[in-house]
N, C-alpha and C positions, 0 to 999 in steps of 0.2 A: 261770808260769801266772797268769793276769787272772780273776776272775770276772766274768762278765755279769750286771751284777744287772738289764738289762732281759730276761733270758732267760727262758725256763720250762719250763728239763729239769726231765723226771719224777725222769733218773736217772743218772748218771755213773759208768761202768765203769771198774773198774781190773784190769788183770791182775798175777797174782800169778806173778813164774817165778822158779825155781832155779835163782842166779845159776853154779852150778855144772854145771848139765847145760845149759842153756838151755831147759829145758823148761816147760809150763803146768804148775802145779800147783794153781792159784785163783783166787777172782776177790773181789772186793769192792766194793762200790756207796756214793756217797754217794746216799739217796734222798729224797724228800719235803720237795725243796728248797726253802723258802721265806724267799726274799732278805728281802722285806719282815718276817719276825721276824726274820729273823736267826740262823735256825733250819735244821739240816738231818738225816736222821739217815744213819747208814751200816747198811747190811745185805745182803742176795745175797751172802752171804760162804759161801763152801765153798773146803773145801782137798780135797786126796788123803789119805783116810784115812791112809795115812802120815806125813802133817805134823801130823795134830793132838798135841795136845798139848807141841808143839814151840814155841820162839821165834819160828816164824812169823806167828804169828797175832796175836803181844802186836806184834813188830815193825811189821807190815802195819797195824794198826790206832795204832801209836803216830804212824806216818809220819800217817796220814788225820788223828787229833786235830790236830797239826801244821798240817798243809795248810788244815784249817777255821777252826781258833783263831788259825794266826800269820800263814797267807799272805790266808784268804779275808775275815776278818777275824768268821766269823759267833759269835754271843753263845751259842749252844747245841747239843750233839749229840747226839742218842737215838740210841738201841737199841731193837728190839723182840723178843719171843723168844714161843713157844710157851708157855703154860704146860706142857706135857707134855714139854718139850725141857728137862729141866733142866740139861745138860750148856752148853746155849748160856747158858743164864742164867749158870751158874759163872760161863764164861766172859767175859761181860758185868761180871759184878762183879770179875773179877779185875784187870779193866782198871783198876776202878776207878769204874765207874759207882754212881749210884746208883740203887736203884731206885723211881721213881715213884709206879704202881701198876697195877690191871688194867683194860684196857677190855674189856667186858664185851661179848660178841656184838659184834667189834670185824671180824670178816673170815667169809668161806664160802669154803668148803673146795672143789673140783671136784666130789665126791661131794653137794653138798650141804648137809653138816654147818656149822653155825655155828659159830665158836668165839670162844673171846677172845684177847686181845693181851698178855704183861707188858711197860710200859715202864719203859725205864731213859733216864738222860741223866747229862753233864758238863755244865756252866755254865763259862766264859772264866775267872769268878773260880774257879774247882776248878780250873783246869786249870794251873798251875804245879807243885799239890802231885800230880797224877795223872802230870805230865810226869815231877817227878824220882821219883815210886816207880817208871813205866815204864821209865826211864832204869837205875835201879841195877838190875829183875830182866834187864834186857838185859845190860848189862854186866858180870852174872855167871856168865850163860849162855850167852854168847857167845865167840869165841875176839876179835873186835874191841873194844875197849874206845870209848868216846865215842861215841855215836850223836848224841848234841848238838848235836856241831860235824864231823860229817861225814856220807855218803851211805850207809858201811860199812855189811854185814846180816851178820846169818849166814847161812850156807849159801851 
């Protein structure tokens, strides 16, 4: 995969299936693509209740770190999360993010409601020691060993 850095997707979808059933179980975005920092973040991430709290999600998002930091070659990744979603947040730090801070009436809701934003990010220079903690909680949770150096997932 090439990036186009004369392009200007909002957002780049990924489907998430289980290599086991062949079925959709998620999806995941890199969004708020900005070639020129160098900057991009990923989020529209949902699984099937079923998969959370599973290796899927550290997986799915280890491969993205990957593909940003080693293929695409960009310098930064955010997260954003709800403040009231604090399950996404966990989730955000477990990856290993860190987090940022809050933008404050940062989005409007359909209802109207204003809210704010928490951001997290990785930095190219975090992202060796974010790789190999990814690295070891996959490879002990998984029935495949080396993610490293191969395509293997679980499930």
């Amino acid at each position: 995969m090439r990036w186009c850095k004369n392009c200007h997707a909002d957002r780049l979808g990924f489907a998430v299936i289980d290599e086991r059933t062949g079925r959709a179980i998620g999806t995941s975005s890199f969004h708020d693509i900005l070639p020129a920092c160098q900057r991009l973040e990923i989020g529209y991430t949902w699984y099937a209740q079923s998969y959370w709290r599973t290796h899927v999600n550290t997986t799915c998002k280890f491969l993205l770190l990957r593909l940003a930091f080693e293929t695409l070659g960009f310098r930064t990744v955010g997260f954003r999360a709800s403040p009231a979603n604090i399950r996404s947040q966990r989730a955000i730090e477990r990856l290993g993010a860190k987090k940022d801070g809050v933008i404050r009436g940062h989005r409007v809701y359909q209802d109207g409601t204003i809210a704010d934003t928490v951001m997290y990010s990785i930095t190219a220079d975090e992202w060796q020691d974010v790789k190999r903690r990814l690295l070891d909680r996959l490879n002990k949770s998984c029935e495949f060993a080396d993610l490293s150096s191969s395509e293997k997932h679980c499930g």
